[in-house]
N, C-alpha and C positions, 0 to 999 in steps of 0.2 A: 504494500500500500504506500503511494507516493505521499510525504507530508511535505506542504507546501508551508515555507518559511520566509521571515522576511524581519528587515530590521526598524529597533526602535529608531523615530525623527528623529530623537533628544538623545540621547544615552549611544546610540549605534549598537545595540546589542540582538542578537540574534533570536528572534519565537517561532513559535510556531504562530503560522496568520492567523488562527482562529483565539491565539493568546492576546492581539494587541487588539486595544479598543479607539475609535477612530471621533477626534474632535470637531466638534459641532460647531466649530467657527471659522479654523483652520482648514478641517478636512482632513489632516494626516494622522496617522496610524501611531499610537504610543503606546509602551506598557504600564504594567501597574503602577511602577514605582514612576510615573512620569506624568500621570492624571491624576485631576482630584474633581469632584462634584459639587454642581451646582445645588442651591436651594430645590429644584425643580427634577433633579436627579441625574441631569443631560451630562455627560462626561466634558471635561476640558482641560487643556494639557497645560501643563505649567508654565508657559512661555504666554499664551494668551491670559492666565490667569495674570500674570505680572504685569502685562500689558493694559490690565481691568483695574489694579489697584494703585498702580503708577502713576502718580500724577505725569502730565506733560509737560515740557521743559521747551520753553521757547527762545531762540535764540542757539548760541554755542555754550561750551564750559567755561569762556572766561566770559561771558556776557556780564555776568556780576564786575567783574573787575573791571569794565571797560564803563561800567554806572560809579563804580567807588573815584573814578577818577574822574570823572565830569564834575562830581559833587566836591571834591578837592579843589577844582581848578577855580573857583569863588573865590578862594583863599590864599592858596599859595601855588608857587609854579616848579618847586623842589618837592619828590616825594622819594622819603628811604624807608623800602620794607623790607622784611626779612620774608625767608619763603615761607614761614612759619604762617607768618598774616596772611600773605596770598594765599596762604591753602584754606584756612577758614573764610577768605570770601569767598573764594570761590566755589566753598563747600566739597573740595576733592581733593584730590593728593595731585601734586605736580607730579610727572613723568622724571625717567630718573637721567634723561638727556640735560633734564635744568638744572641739577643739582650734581651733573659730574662737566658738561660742557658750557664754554661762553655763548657757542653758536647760536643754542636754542634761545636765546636773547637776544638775535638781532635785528634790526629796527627793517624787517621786510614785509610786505603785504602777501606774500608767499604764505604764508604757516597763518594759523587762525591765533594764537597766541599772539604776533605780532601785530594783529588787525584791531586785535585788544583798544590799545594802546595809542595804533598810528590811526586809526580812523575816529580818535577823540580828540587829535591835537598834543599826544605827547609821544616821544620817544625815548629809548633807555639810553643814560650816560655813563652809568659804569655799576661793573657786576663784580660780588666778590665773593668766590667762589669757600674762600677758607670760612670766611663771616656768617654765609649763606643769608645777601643781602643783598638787594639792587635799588638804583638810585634812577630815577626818571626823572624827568627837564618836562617841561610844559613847551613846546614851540612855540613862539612870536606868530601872531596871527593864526596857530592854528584853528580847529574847529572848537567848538565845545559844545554842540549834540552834534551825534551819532549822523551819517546820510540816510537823510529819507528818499526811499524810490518817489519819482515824477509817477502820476499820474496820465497816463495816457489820453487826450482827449478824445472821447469816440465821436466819431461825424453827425452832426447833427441831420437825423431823416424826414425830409417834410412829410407831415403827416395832413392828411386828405381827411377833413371833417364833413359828411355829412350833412346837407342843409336840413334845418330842424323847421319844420312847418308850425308855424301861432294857433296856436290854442284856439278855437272859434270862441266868440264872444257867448257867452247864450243868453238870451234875453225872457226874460219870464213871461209865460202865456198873459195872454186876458182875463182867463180866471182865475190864476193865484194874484194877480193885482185884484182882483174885484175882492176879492175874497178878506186881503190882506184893509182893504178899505172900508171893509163893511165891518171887520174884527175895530179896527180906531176907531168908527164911530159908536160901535155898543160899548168899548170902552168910558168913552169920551162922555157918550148920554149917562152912564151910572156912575159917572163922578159928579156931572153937574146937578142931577137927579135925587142922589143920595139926602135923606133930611140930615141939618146939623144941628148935633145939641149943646149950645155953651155950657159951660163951667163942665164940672163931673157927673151932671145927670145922666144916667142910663136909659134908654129904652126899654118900656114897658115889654119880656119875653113875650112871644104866642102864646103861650100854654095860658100866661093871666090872662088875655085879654078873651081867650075862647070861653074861660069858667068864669068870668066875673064881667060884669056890663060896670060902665062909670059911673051910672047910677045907683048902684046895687053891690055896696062892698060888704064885706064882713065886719063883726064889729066887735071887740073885745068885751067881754062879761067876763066879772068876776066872779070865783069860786064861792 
């Protein structure tokens, strides 16, 4: 019986195919020891789970350092750090080319280290490899923010509008006017129509005047 085998993405280690389970974002084929599980039970390998909890990082490695130095150039145009400092801005470990050669210090737009520096208006004056220390100059006129890309202007496209046709006017029949005319006049007649009674006398209710005539009222006796 032929068993078909095949290697882990991660690890390069050799299973059997029915041993590696295959990620659901990726698509590749991983072993045990190389996936872990979502809340929802789907597999995913540990290269995109890093990738899920990683923040993203915008810019390069020394991006930090190249902001520590804009915000210096306010103030002075001499900076001496040791690499100690640059390693906590930048939050990483220098390479070990900085700390055994002068080269990887020099003032070229070549290397992203040197873009640091020279694309904020400074350049390195002197490095001292025994001290592990370097000293940057601020240039005369140079920049102090960073280059922003141009925006592209896109070509303005004449755009074709449509004539929009006026609203007709609509004008009310003859009989919502007749209508609306003959409602203000019975308004009008039971306002000027209405009896009015000075001070705070009230009008005699219906109900008295049905059970009781003017001439004919009730009359109080006592007990």
């Amino acid at each position: 019986m032929l068993l078909l085998k095949d290697n882990c993405s991660l690890c390069g280690r050799i299973f059997r195919h029915s041993a590696l389970r295959r990620c659901y974002r990726c698509g590749r084929r991983y072993c045990k020891d190389c996936i872990t599980f979502t809340k929802d039970g789907e597999v995913l390998c540990l290269n995109c789970a890093r990738r899920m909890v990683s923040p993203k990082k915008f810019g390069t490695k020394y991006s930090p350092f190249s902001r520590y130095l804009l915000r210096r150039a306010k103030y002075t145009s001499h900076v001496t750090l040791s690499f100690v400092e640059i390693e906590g801005i930048i939050g990483d470990n220098l390479p070990f080319g900085a700390m055994r050669s002068r080269e990887w210090w020099t003032n070229t737009s070549r290397t992203s280290q040197g873009q640091a520096w020279l694309n904020v208006g400074w350049k390195v004056q002197d490095v001292d490899l025994n001290k592990k220390t370097v000293t940057l100059e601020r240039v005369a006129g140079g920049e102090t923010e960073p280059r922003k890309k141009r925006k592209r202007r896109k070509e303005s496209i004449p755009v074709f509008e449509l004539p929009v046709k006026p609203k007709p006017r609509r004008i009310p029949s003859k009989t919502k006017i007749a209508k609306a005319q003959a409602r203000m006049k019975n308004v009008e007649r039971k306002r000027t129509s209405g009896k009015r009674y000075k001070g705070r006398l009230k009008p005699k209710p219906a109900q008295e005047k049905r059970l009781f005539k003017p001439e004919a009222k009730p009359t109080m006796q006592d007990d």
